[in-house]
C-alpha positions as CSV (number, residue, x, y, z in Angstrom):
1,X,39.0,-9.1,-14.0
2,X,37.1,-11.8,-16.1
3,X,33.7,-13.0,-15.2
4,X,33.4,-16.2,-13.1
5,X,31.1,-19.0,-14.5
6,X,28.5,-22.0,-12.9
7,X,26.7,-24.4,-14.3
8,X,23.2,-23.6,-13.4
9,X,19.7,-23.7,-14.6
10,X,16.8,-21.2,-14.0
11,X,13.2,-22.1,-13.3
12,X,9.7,-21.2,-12.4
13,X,8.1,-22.6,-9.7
14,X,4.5,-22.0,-9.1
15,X,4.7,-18.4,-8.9
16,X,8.3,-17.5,-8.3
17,X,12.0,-17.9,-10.3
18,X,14.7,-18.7,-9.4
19,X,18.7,-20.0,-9.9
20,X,19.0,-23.7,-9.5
21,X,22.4,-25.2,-8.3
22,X,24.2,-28.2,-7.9
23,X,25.4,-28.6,-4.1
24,X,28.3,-30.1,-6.0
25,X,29.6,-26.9,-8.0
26,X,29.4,-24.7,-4.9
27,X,32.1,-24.1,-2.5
28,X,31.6,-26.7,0.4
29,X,31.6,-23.9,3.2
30,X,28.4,-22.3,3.1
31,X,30.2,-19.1,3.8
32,X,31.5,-18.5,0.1
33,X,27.4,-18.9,-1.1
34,X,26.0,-15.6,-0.1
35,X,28.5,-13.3,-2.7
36,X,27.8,-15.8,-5.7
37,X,24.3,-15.9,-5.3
38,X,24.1,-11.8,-4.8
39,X,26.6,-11.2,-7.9
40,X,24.5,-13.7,-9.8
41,X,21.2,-12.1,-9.1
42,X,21.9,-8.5,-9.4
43,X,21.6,-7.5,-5.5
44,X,22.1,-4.9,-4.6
45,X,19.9,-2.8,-6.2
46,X,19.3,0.8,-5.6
47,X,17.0,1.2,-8.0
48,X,15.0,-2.2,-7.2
49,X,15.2,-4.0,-10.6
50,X,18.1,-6.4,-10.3
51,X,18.7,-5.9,-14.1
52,X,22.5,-6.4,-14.2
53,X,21.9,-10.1,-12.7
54,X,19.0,-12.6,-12.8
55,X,17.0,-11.2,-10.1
56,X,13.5,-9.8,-11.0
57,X,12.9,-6.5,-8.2
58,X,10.2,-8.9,-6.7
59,X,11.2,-11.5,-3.1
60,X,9.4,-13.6,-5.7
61,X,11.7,-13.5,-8.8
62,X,14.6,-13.4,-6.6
63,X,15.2,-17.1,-5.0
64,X,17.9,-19.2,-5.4
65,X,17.6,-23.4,-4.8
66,X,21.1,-25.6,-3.5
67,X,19.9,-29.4,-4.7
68,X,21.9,-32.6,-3.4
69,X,22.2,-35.8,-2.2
70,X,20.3,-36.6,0.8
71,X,21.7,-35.9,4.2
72,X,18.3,-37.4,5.8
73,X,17.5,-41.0,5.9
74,X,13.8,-40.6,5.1
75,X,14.8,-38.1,2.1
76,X,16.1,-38.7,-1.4
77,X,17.6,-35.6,-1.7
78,X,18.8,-32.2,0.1
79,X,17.1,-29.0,-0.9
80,X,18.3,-25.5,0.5
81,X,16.6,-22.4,-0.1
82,X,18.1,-19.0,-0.2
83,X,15.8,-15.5,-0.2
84,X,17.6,-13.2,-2.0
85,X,16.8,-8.9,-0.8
86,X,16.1,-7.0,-3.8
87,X,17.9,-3.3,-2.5
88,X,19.6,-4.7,0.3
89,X,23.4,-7.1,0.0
90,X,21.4,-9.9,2.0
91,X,20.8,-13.4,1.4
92,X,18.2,-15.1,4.0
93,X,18.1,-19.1,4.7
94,X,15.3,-18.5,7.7
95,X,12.4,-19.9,5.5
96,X,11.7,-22.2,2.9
97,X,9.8,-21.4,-0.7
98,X,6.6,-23.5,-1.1
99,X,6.9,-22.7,-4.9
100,X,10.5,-23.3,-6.0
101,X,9.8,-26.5,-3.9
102,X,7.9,-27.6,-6.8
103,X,11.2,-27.3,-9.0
104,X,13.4,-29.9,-6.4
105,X,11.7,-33.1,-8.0
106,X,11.7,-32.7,-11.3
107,X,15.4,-31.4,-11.5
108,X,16.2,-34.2,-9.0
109,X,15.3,-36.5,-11.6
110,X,16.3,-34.8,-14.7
111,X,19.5,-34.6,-13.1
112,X,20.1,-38.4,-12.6
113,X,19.8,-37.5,-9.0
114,X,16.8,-39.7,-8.1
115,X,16.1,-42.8,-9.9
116,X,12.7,-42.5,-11.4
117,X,10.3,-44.7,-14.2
118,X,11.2,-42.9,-17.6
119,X,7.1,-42.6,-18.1
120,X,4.5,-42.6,-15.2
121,X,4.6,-40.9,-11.7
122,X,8.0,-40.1,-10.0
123,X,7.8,-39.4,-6.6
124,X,10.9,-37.8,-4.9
125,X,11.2,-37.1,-1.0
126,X,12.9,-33.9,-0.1
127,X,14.6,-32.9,2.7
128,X,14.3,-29.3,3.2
129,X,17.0,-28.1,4.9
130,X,16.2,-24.6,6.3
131,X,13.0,-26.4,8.3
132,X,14.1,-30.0,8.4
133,X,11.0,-30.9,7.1
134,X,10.3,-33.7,4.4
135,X,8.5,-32.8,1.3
136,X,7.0,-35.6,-0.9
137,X,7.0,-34.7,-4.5
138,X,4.5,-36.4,-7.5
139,X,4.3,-35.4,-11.0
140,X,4.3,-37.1,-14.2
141,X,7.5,-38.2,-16.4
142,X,7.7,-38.6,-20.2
143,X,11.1,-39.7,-21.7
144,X,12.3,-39.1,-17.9
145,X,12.2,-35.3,-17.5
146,X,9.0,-33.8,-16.0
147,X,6.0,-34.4,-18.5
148,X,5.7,-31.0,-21.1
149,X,2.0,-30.6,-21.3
150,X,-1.1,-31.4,-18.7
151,X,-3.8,-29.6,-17.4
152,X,-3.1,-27.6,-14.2
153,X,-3.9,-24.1,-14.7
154,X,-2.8,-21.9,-11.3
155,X,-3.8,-18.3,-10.5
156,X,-0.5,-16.0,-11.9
157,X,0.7,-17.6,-14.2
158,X,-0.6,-18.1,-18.0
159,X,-1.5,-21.7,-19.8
160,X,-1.6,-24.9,-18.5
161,X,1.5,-27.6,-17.2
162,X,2.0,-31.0,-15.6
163,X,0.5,-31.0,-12.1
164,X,3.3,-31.4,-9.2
165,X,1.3,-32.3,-6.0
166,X,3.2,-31.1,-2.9
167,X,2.8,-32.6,0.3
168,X,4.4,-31.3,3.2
169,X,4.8,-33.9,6.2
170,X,4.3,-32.9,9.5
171,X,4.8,-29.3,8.7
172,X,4.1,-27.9,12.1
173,X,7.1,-26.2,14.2
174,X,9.4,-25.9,11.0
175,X,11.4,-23.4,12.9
176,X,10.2,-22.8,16.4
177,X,9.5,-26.4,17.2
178,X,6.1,-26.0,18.1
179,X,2.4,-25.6,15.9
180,X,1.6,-22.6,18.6
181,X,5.3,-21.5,19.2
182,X,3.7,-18.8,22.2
183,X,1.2,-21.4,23.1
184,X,-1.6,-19.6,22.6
185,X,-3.8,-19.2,19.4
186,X,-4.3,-15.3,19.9
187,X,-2.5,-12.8,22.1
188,X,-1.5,-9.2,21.6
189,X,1.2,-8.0,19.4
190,X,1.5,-4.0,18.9
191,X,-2.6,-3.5,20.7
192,X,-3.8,-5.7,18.0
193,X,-5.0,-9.3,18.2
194,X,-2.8,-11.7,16.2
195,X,-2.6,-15.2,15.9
196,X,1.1,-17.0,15.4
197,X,1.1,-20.0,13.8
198,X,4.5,-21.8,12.7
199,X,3.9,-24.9,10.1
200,X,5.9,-24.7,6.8
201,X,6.8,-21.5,7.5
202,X,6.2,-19.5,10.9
203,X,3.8,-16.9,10.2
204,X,1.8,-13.6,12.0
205,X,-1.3,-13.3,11.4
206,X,-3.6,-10.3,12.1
207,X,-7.4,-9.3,10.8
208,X,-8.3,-6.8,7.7
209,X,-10.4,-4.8,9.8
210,X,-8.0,-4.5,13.0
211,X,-5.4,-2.8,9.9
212,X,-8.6,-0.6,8.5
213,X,-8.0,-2.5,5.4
214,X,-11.1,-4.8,3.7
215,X,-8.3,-7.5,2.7
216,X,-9.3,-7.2,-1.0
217,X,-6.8,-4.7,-1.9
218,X,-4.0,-5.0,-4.7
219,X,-0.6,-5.3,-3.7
220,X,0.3,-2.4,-5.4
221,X,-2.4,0.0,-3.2
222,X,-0.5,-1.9,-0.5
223,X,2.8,-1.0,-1.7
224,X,1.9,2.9,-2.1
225,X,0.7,2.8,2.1
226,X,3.8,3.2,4.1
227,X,2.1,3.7,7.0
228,X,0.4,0.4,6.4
229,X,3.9,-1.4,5.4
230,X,5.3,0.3,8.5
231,X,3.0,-0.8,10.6
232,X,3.0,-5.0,9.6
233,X,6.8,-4.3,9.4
234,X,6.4,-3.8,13.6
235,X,3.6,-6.6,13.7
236,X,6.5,-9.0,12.6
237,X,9.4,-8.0,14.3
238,X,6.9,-8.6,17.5
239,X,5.9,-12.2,16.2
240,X,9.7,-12.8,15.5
241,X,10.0,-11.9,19.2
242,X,7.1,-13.6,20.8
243,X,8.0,-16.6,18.7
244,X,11.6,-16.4,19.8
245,X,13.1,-16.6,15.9
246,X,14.2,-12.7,15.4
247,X,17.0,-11.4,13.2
248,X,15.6,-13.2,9.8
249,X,14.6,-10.9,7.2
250,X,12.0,-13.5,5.5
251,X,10.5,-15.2,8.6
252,X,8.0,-15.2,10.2
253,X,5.9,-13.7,7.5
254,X,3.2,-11.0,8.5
255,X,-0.3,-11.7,7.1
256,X,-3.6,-9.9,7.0
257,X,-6.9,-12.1,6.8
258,X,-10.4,-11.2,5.7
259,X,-13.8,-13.7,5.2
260,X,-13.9,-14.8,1.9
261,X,-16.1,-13.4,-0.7
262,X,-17.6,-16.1,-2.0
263,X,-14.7,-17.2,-4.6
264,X,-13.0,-18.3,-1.7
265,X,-13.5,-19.4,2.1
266,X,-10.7,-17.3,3.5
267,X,-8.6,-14.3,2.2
268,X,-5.2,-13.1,2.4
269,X,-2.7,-10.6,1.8
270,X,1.1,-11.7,2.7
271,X,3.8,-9.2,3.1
272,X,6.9,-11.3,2.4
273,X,10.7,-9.6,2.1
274,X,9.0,-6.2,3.3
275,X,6.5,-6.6,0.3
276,X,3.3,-6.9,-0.7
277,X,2.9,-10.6,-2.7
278,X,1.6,-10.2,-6.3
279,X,-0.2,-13.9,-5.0
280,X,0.5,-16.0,-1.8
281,X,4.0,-17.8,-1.3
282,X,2.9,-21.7,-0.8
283,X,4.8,-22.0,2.7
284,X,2.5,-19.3,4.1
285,X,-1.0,-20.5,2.2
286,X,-0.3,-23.8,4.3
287,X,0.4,-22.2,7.6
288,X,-2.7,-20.4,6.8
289,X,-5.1,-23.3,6.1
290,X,-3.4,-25.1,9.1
291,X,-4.6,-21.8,11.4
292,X,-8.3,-22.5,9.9
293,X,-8.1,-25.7,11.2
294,X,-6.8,-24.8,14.8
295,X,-9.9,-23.3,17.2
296,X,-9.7,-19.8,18.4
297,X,-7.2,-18.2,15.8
298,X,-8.2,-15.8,14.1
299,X,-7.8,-17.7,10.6
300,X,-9.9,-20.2,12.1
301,X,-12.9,-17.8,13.2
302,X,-12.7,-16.1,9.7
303,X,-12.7,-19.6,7.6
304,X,-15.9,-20.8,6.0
305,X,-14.8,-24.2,5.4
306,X,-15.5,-26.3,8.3
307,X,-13.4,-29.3,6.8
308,X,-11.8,-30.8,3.4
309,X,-10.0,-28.3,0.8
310,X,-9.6,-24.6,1.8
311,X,-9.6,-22.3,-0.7
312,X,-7.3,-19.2,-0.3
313,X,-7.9,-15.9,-2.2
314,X,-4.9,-13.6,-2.8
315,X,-4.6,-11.1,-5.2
316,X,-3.3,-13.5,-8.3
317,X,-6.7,-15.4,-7.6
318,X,-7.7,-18.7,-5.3
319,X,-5.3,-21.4,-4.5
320,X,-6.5,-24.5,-2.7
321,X,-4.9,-26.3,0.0
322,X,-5.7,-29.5,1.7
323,X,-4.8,-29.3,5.7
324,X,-5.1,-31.9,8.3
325,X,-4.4,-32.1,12.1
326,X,-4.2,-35.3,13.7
327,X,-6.1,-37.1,17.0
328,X,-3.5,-34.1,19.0
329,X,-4.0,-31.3,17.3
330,X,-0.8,-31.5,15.4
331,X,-0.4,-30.8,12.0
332,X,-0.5,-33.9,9.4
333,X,0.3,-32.9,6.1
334,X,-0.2,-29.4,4.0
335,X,-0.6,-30.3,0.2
336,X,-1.0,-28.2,-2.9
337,X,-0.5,-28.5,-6.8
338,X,1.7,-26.5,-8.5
339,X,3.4,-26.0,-12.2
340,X,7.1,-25.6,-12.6
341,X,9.1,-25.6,-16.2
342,X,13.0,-25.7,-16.9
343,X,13.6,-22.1,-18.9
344,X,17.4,-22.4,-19.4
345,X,20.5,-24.5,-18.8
346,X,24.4,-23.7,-18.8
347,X,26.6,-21.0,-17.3
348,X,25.8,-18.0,-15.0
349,X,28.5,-15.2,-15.4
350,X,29.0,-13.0,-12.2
């Protein structure tokens, strides 16, 4: 049998890779997605390196982005994630991916998809489709593609790139409905205190010390604790509960916090697809610097930034995040910078 083909390109976003697709090329029933994007990435994987596909063995390197015309009146385009397992035949559409969402505008335009200044700012409204939240997207253009060169450095990744600012709108309930989907901004989950915040992505958080950990550990001492893995693994399938979102495999994410050390006002160290994150995924750095801004979580007691920018420390350094709540107590806006590059263009065989 001879090897099907799609146009696609693959990107980095922030932190992460990932296949990029036009809505238009793939089957119009969402049903026929899931074996193109597993065949295409490798996954399965027994041995947890995705080498006879695109995927990378990381929740990180394995993401795949579905990139359209708008279906929301407030959007210019549609944007759906997929979280691709690394071991495991499953493909996961509970969550979006704060750092391939750096990818959507740039492609958007590239792609003739968005009209856009062929020099200046572009700024391109996405509608996420997995939260129903809008995402407003500004970078530079040059010749009308996403400007080559600039000066953002971020933690993880090497060199410098065109800064893409990020700003999630009114991120709060993205899949619960509600900023405090229980109510409450700490309760018990498995005899420890947690705090479970849902805004860009739901997420569980829990304290360093209550796990015996300091929060400054690698994600590969992390990774060699199965005890510790098994025990977040529970944490989270008790948030999914509480929250009333269970059966997804990538939300809510499960999250241990620590003081920061100086470096940073608050620390972090995400377990995302059952992993421990080689930095912070974007959707849960701004559900975390939301929860620092909401009194009596436990991100919020931890924080040592009162008010403006918070700066997050996870293992691939410090990324900053600018978090609001309004008059209510309802989230605002969530923004970050990130960096994102085109690496190739053309077919993927599967």
């Amino acid at each position: 049998m001879s090897l099907r083909r799609l146009p696609a390109s693959y990107w980095r976003g922030g932190t992460s890779r990932g296949l990029v697709f036009h809505a238009r090329d793939l089957p119009a029933e969402r049903a026929g997605w899931d074996a193109i994007f597993l065949a295409a990435m490798g996954v399965p994987d027994s041995n947890g390196r995705n080498l006879d596909g695109m995927g990378g063995g990381l929740s990180s390197l394995n993401k795949v982005c579905v990139i359209g015309p708008s279906s929301h009146p407030q959007a210019d385009v549609d944007y759906t994630f997929a979280q691709c397992a690394v071991k495991e035949a499953r493909v996961d559409y509970g969550g979006n991916c704060g750092n391939m969402s750096a990818v959507v505008g740039p492609f958007a335009v590239e792609e003739g998809l968005v009209a856009a200044p062929a020099d200046g700012e572009a700024v391109v409204r996405i509608h996420n489709t997995n939260t129903g939240k809008i995402i407003a997207a500004r970078f530079p253009v040059e010749g009308g593609r996403l400007a080559s060169a600039g000066d953002l450095a971020i933690n993880g990744v090497d060199g410098r790139a065109a800064p893409i600012r990020l700003e999630f709108l009114s991120p709060g309930g993205a899949k619960t409905g509600a900023l405090l989907p229980t109510g409450k901004p700490v309760q018990s989950l498995e005899g420890l205190a947690a705090s479970l915040v849902d805004a860009a992505n739901p997420t569980v958080f829990v304290t360093a010390e209550s796990m015996g950990k300091t929060g400054s550990e690698s994600p590969q001492a992390l990774e060699a604790d199965a005890q510790f893995l098994a025990r977040m693994a529970a944490i989270r399938e008790a948030g999914a509960q509480a929250m009333g979102i269970p059966g997804s495999a990538s939300v809510p994410l499960v999250a241990m916090v620590a003081p920061g050390d100086g470096s940073c006002d608050i620390a972090v160290r995400i377990i995302s697809m059952g992993q421990p994150h080689r930095a912070t995924p974007i959707t849960g750095a701004i559900c975390l610097a939301i929860a620092c801004r909401i009194p009596g979580t436990l991100p919020h007691g931890l924080c040592a930034a009162a008010e403006g920018p918070i700066r997050i420390g996870h293992p691939s350094g410090v990324t900053m995040v600018d978090a609001e709540l309004d008059a209510q107590g309802q989230a605002r806006h969530g923004a970050v910078y990130r960096t994102a590059r085109r690496l190739f263009e053309g077919f993927v065989l599967f």
